[in-house]
N, C-alpha and C positions, 0 to 999 in steps of 0.2 A: 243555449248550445253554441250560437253564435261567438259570443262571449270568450268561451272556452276554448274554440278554434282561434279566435283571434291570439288569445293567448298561448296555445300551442302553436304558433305559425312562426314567434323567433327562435325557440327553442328545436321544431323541427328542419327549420333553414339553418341555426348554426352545426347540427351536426351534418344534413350535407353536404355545409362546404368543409366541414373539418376535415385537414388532411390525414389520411393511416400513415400510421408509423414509418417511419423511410429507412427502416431497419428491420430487421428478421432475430427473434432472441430464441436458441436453441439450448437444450442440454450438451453437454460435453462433458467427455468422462477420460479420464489417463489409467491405460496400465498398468500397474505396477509388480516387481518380483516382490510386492510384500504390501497389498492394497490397492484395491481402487481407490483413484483420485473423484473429488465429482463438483462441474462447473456449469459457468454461466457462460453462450459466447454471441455474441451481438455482432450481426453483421449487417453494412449497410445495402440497401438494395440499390446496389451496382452493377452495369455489365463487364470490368474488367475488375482486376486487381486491386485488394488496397492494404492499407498498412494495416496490421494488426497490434494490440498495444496488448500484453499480458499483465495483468493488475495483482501485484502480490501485495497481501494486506500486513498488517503490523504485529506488534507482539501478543502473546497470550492464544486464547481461545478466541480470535478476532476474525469473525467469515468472510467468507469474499463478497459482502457489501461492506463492509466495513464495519459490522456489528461486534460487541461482547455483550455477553452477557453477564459480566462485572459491572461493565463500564454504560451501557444501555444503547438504545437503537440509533441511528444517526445517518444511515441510507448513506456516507459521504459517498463510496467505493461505488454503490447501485450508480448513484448521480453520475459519478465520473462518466463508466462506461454509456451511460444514457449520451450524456453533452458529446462523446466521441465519435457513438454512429452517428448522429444528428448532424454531423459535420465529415462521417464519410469516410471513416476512422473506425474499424472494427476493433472488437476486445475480446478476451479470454479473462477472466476472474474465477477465482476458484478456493475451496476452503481448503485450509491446510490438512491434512492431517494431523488425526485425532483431533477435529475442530468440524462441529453439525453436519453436514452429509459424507464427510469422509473420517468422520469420527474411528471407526472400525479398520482404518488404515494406520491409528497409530492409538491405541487403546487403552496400552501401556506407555502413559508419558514417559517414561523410565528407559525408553527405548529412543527417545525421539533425541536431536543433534541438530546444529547450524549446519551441519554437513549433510544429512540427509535431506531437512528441507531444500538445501544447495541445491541438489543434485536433483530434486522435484521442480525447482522451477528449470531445470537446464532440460529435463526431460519434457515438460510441456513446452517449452519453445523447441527442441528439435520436432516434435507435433506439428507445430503450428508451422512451422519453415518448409516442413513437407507437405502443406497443404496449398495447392494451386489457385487456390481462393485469394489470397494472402500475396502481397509485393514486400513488405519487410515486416521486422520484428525489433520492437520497442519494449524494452522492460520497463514498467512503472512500478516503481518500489514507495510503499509508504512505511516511515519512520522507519520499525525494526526489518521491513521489506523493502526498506532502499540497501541493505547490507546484502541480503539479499540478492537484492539485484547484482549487485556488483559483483559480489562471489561469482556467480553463476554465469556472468555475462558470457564469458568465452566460447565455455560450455552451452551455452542455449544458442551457439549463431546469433549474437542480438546483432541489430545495427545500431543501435540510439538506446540511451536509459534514460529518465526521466528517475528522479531522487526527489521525494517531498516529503520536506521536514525528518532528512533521515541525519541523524547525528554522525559528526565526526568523530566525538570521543568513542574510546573502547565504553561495551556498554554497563560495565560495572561503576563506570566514574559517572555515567549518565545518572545511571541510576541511581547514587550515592547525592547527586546534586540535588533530584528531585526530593527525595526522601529528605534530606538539610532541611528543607523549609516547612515540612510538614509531621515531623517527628519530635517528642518532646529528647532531652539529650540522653534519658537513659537506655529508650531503644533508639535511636538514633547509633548508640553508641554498640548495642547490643547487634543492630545492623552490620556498623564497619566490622563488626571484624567473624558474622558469615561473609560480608565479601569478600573479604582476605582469606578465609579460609576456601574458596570457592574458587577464588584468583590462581591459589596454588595447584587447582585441584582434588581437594578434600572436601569429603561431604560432610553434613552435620547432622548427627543424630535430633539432638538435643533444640530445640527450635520453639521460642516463645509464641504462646498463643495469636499476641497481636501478631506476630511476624511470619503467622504459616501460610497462609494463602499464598505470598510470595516467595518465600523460601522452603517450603512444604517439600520435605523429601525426594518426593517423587519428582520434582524437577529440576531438582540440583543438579543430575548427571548435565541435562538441558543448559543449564547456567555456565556451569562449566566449558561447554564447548563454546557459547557465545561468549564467556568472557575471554575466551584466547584468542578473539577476531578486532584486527584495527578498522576500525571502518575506512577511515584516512588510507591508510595503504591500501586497503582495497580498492579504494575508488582512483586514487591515484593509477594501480594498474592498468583501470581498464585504458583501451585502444580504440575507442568508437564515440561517436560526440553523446556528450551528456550537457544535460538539461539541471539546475540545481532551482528548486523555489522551496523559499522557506517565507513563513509567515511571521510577522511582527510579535503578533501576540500569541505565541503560540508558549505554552506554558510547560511545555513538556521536554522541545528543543530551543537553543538558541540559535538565535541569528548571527554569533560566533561560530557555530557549528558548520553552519552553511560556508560561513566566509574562509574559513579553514579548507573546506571538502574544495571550494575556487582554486585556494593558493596550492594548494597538491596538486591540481589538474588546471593550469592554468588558462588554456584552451577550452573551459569546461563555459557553458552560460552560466547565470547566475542570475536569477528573480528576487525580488525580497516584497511581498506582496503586503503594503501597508493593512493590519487590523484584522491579517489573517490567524486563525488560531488552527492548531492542532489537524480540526476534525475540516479544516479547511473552510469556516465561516467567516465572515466578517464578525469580528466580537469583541466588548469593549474588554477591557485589562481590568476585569472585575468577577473576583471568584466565582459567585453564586453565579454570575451568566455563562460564565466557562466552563461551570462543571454540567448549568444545564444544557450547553450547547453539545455537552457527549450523547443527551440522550433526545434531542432533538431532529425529528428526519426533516422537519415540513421547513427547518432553514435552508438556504439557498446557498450552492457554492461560492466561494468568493469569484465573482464574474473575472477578473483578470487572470486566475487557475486558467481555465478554461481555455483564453485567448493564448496566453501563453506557450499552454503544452499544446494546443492545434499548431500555431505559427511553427512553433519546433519539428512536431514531424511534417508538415508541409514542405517546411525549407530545407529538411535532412531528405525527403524524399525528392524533390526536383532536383536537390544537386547531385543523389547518387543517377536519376536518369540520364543527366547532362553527364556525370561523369563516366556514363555506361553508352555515350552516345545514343542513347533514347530521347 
């Protein structure tokens, strides 16, 4: 018995000195004239104000941890907003419509538009602006959620966007590039020219087996709207500082991409996180680890993510206080 207490006496001491979470994770739900929206929102246990960061995730069926279920599990989005309160920094994350808890808000992909989602992330930031809790608002857009962001910025009251890994090109040529290296040439070719037809506005009935998951009827209205969006001029628009980190390895965007989204917004920062991939890990430039790093939660963010987008809203928040005489 003696034995047995000896051995429960580290395991009872480290939990407690363990410290509780220094954060509070609530449900959060959005409005809508056509759906509930339904989210995640992390706050830290503060007594005044703090920044809030709204996390819109990327293309497809992708929730607001950063999950598909195409692509597999990867926590990237969980992690972010995790590493954010932990440093003091609240978040909102949320699934998009018609995508797992807000599934029922967009049911009929056939219905869905870059202009609606638009107008969903500008409507949960005018939420979040109204909440007293809350000193500013930060959009973090990942890849197809950095466009996103940008549309929306005006509209949401943001103060700051953070863009990671989000493309400059329109996304029909993104997507054209991806598809080049993994397509044999006769769908490859069968490819160019749905996107052409898709570029002009025209849907396709007619749609090859290999090619329906992504091209599949029902989301072409979908494609359509996104292919009439420059990301470049969007981002250029905005009027509030932005944050640009793009990752080395990341197999999805280039780091032309990023350097482009710079020279449009020249005032803009600009990270380039050596050995970062996509899902935001450290990961070597080797397929088989890249595509396991999509379905991987238990890897770890890339550590300079993290210091980065903090330093950014720390430094966007003391200067708008200084510049508010606060």
């Amino acid at each position: 018995m003696l034995r047995i207490l000896l051995l429960l006496l580290p395991l009872l001491a480290g939990q407690a000195l363990a410290a509780p979470d220094s954060f509070l994770q609530r449900p959060i739900e959005l409005d809508t004239h056509s759906g509930t929206l339904y989210g995640s929102l992390l706050v830290p246990r503060r007594d005044k104000a703090v920044p809030v960061a709204l996390i819109i995730a990327g293309s497809g069926p992708t929730d607001r941890d950063g999950n598909n279920p195409i692509g597999g599990r990867n926590d990237s989005l969980k992690k972010l907003a995790r590493l954010l309160a932990n440093q003091g920094i609240a978040s909102v994350r949320y699934d998009k419509r018609g995508v797992a808890a807000s599934q029922a808000a967009g049911a009929d992909e056939r219905t869905l538009s870059i202009e609606r989602y638009t107008a969903d992330v500008a409507a949960w930031g005018q939420k979040l602006k109204q909440d007293p809790r809350f000193s500013r608002l930060i959009l973090i857009g990942h890849s197809e959620g950095a466009l996103l962001a940008s549309l929306a910025a005006d509209a949401a009251g943001a103060n700051a966007l953070v863009s990671l890994a989000g493309s400059a090109r329109p996304i029909d040529q993104l997507l054209y590039a991806q598809l080049r290296v993994r397509l044999p040439p006769p769908l490859l070719a069968q490819s160019e020219r749905l996107l052409a037809s898709l570029r002009n506005g025209q849907t396709v009935a007619d749609v090859p087996p290999q090619l329906e998951l992504l091209f599949r009827p029902s989301v072409q209205p979908y494609l359509i709207s996104l292919f009439r969006q420059d990301p470049a001029d969007a981002f250029a628009r905005l009027r509030i500082p932005a944050l640009i980190i793009q990752g080395s390895h990341d197999i999805q965007v280039s780091v032309a991409d990023a350097e482009r989204l710079k020279a449009v917004k020249p005032d803009a920062r600009l990270i380039i996180i050596d050995g970062m991939n996509h899902m935001l890990r450290i990961v070597p430039m080797d397929m088989a680890q890249q595509l396991a790093s999509y379905r991987e939660p238990r890897l770890p963010l890339a550590q300079q993510l993290g210091k980065s987008i903090v330093s950014f809203i720390e430094t966007e928040s003391t200067s708008s206080n200084a510049g508010n005489g606060r």
